[in-house]
PAFIVEX-326042 format. One record per residue: residue number from 1; residue in three letters; chain; x, y negated, z negated of N, C-alpha, C in turn. Coordinates in nm, 3 decimals, decimal comma, always signed. Atoms other than C-alpha are relative to their C-alpha. Example, Ala and Ser with C-alpha at 12.3 -4.5 7.8 and 13.67 -1.06 7.14 Angstrom:
2
1/ala/A/+0,089/+0,119/+0,000/+1,230/+0,450/-0,780/+0,090/-0,120/+0,000
2/ser/A/-0,082/+0,119/+0,006/+1,367/+0,106/-0,714/-0,077/-0,109/-0,073
//
This chain:
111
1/unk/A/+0,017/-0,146/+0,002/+8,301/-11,465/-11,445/+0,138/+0,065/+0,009
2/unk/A/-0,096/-0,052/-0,032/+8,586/-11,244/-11,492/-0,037/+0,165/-0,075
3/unk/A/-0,007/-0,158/-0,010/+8,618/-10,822/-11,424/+0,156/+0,001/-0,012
4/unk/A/-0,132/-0,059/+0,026/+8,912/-10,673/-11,560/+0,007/+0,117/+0,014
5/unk/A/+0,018/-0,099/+0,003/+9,024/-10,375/-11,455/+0,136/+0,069/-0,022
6/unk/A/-0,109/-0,081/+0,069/+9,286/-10,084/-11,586/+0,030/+0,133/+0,009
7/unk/A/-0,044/-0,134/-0,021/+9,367/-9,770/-11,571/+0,090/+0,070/+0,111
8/unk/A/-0,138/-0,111/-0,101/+9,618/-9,712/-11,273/+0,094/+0,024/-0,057
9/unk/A/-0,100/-0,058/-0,008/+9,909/-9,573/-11,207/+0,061/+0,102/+0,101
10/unk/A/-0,081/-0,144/-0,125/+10,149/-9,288/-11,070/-0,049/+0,118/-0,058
11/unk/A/+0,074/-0,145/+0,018/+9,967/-8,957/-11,049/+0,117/+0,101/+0,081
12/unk/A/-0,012/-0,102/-0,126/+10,077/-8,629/-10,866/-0,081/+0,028/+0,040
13/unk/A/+0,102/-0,078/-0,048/+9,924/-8,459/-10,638/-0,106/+0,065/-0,093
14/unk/A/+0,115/-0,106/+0,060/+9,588/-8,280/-10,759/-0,068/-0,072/-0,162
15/unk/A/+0,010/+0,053/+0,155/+9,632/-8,496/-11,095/-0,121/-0,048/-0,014
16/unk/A/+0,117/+0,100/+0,045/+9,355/-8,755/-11,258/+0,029/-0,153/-0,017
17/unk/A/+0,017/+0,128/+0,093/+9,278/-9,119/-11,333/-0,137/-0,058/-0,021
18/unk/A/+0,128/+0,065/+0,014/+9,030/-9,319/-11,492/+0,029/-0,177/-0,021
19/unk/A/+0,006/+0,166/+0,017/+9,002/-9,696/-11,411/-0,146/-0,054/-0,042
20/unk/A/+0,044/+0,082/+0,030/+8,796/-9,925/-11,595/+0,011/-0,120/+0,032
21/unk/A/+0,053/+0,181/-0,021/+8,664/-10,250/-11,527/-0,122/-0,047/-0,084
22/unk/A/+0,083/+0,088/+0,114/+8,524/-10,508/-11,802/-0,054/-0,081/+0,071
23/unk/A/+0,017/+0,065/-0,107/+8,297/-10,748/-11,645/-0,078/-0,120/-0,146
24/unk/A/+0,015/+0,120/+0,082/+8,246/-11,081/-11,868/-0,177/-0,019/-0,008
25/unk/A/+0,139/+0,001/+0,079/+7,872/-11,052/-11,844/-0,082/+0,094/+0,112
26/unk/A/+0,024/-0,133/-0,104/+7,615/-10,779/-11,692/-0,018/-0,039/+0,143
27/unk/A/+0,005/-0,007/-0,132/+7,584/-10,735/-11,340/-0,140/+0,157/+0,049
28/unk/A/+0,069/-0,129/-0,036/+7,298/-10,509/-11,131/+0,050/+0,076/+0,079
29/unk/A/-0,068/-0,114/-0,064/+7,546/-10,375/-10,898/+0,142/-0,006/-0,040
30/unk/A/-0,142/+0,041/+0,068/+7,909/-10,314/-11,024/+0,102/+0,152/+0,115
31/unk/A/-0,046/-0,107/-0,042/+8,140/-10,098/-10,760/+0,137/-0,014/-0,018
32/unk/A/-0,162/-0,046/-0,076/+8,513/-10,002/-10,626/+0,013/+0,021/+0,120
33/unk/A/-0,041/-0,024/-0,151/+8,675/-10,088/-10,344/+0,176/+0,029/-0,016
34/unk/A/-0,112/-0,038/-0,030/+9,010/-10,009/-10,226/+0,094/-0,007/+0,101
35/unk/A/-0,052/+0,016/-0,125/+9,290/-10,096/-9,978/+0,117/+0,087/-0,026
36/unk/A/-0,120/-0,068/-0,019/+9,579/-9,870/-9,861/+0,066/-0,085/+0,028
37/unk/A/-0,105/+0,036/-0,096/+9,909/-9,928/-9,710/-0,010/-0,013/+0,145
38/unk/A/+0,041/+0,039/-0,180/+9,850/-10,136/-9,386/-0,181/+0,062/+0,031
39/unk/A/+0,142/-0,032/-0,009/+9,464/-10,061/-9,432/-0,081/-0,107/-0,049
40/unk/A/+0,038/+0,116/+0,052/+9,213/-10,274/-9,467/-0,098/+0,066/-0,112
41/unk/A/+0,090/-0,027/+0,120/+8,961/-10,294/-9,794/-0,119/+0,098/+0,062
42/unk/A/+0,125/-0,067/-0,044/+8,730/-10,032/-9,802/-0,083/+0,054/-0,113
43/unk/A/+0,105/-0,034/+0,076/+8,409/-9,915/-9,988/+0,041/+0,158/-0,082
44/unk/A/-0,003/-0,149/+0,101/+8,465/-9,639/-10,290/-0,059/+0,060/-0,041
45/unk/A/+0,164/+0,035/+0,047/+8,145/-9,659/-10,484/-0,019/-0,071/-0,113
46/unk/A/+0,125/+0,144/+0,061/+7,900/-9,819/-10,642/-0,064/+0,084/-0,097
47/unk/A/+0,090/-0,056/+0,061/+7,661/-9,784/-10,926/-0,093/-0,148/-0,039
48/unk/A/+0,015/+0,139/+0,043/+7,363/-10,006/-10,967/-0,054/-0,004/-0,145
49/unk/A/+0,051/-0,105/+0,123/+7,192/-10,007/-11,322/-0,093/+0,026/-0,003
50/unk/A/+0,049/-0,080/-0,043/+6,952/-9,862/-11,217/+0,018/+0,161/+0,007
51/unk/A/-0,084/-0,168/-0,041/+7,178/-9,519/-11,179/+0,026/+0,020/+0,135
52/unk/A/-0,037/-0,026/-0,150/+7,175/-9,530/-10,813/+0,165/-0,021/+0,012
53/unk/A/-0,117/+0,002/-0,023/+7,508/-9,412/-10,717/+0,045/+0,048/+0,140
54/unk/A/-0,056/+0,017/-0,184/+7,682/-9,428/-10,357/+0,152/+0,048/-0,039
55/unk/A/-0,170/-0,042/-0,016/+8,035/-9,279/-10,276/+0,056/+0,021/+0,147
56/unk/A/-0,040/-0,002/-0,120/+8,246/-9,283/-9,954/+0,038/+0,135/-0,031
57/unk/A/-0,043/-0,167/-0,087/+8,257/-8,962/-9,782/+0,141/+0,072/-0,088
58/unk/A/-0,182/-0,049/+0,038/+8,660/-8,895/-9,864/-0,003/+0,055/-0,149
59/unk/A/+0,002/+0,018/+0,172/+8,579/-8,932/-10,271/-0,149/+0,096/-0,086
60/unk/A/+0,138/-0,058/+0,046/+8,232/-8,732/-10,269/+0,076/+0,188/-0,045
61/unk/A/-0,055/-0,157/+0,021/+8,298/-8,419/-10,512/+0,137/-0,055/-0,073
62/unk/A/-0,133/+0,038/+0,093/+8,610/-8,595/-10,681/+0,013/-0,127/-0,082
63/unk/A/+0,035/+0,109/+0,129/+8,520/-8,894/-10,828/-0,136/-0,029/-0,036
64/unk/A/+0,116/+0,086/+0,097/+8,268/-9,001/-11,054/-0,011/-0,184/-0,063
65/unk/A/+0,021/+0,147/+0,041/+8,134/-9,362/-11,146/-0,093/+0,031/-0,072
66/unk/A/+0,063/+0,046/+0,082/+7,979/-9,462/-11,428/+0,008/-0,152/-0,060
67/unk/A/+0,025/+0,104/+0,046/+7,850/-9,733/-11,617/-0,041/-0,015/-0,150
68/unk/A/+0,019/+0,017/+0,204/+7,856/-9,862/-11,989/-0,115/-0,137/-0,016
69/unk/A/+0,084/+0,124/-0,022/+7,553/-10,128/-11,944/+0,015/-0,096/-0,108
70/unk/A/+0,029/+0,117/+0,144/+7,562/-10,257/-12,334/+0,169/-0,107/+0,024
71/unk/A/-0,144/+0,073/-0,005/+7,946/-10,326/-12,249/+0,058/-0,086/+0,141
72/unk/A/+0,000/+0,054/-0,126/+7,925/-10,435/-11,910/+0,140/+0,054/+0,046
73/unk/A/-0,106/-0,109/-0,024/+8,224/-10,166/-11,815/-0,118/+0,113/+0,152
74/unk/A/+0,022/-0,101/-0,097/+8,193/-9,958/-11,490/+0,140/+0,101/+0,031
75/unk/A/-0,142/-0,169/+0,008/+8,465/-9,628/-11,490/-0,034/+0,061/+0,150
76/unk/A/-0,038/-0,137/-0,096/+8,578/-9,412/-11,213/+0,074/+0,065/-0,030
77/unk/A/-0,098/-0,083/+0,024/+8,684/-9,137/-11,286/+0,071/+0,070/+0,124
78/unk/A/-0,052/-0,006/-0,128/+8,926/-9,016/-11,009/+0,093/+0,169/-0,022
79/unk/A/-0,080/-0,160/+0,061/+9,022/-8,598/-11,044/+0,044/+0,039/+0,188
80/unk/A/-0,100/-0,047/-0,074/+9,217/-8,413/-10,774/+0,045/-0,074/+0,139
81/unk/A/-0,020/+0,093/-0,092/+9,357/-8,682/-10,612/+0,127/-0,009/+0,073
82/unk/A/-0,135/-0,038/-0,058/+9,609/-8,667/-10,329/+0,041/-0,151/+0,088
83/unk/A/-0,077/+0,135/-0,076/+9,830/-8,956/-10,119/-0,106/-0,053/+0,044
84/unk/A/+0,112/+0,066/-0,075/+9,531/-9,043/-9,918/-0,067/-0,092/-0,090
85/unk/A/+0,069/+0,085/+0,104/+9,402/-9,195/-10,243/+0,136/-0,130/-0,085
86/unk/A/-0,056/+0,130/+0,062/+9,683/-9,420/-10,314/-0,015/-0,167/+0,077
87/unk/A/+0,031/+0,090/-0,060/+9,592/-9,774/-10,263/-0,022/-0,094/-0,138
88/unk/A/+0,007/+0,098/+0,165/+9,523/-10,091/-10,492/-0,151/+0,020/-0,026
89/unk/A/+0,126/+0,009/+0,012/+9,182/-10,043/-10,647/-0,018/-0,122/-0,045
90/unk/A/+0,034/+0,133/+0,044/+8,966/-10,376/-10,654/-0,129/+0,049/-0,096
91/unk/A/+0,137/+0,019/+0,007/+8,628/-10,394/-10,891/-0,040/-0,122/-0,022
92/unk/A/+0,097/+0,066/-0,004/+8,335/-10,558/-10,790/-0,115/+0,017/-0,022
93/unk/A/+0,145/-0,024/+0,085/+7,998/-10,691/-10,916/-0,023/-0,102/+0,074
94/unk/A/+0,123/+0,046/-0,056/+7,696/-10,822/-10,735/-0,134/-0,072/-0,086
95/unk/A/+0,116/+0,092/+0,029/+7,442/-11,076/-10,865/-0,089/-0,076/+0,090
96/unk/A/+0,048/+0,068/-0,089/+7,189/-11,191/-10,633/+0,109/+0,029/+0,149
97/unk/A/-0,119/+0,030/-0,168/+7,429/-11,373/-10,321/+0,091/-0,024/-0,044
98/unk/A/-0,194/+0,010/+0,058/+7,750/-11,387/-10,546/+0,018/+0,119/-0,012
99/unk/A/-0,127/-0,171/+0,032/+8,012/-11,108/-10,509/+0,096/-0,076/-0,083
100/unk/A/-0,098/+0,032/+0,053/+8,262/-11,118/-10,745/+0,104/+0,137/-0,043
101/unk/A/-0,139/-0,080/+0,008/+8,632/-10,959/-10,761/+0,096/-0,011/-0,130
102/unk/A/-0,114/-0,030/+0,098/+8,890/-10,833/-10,997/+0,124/+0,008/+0,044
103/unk/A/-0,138/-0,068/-0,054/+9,265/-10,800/-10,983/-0,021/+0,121/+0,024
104/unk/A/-0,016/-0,111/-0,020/+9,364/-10,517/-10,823/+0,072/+0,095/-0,108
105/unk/A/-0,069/-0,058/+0,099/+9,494/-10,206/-11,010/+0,076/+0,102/+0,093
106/unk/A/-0,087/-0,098/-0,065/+9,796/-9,974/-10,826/-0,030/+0,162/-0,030
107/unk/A/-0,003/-0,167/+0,007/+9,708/-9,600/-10,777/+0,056/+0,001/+0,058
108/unk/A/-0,132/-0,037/-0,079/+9,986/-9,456/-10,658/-0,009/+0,215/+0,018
109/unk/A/+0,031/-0,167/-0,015/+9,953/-9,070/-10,579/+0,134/+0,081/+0,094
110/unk/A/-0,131/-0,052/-0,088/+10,306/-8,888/-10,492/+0,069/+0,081/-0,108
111/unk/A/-0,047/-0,065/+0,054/+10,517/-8,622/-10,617/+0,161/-0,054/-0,024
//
């Protein structure tokens, strides 16, 4: 199984990004997690396909997740995003009792 994922980078303040993650075959839950500087991994959201969608508190109202089911692709889109949001984003997908991880991708958020 392999999730690829893409779209970081260096934002400014208030700016946008959209990371993608490819996932080598479908999955029923496919999310984003995320670790800061000196933080540990934490929950971003989720979408399952189903549509059920979950978001941590911090990100509710600024990002969006979606899902491309025929392509097995899950997007976040990430709009007015400030330092608090820089961190490496991981995605993951859920089958049954296997989790499975992606390289991380660097958001970086600074003027």
């Amino acid at each position: 199984v392999q999730l690829q994922a893409s779209g970081g980078g260096l934002v400014q303040p208030g700016g946008s990004l959209r990371l993608s993650c490819e996932a080598s075959r479908s999955f029923w839950f496919m999310g984003w997690y995320r670790q800061g500087p000196g933080k540990q991994r934490e929950f971003v959201a989720s979408m399952f396909k189903d549509g059920q969608k979950q978001y941590v508190d911090s990100v509710k109202g600024r990002f969006t997740i979606s899902r491309d089911i025929p392509e097995n692709m899950v997007i976040l889109q990430m709009n007015s995003l400030t330092p608090e949001d820089t961190a490496v984003y991981y995605c993951s997908a859920v089958e049954g009792v296997e989790t499975y991880w992606g390289k991380g991708t660097q958001v970086t958020v600074s003027s």
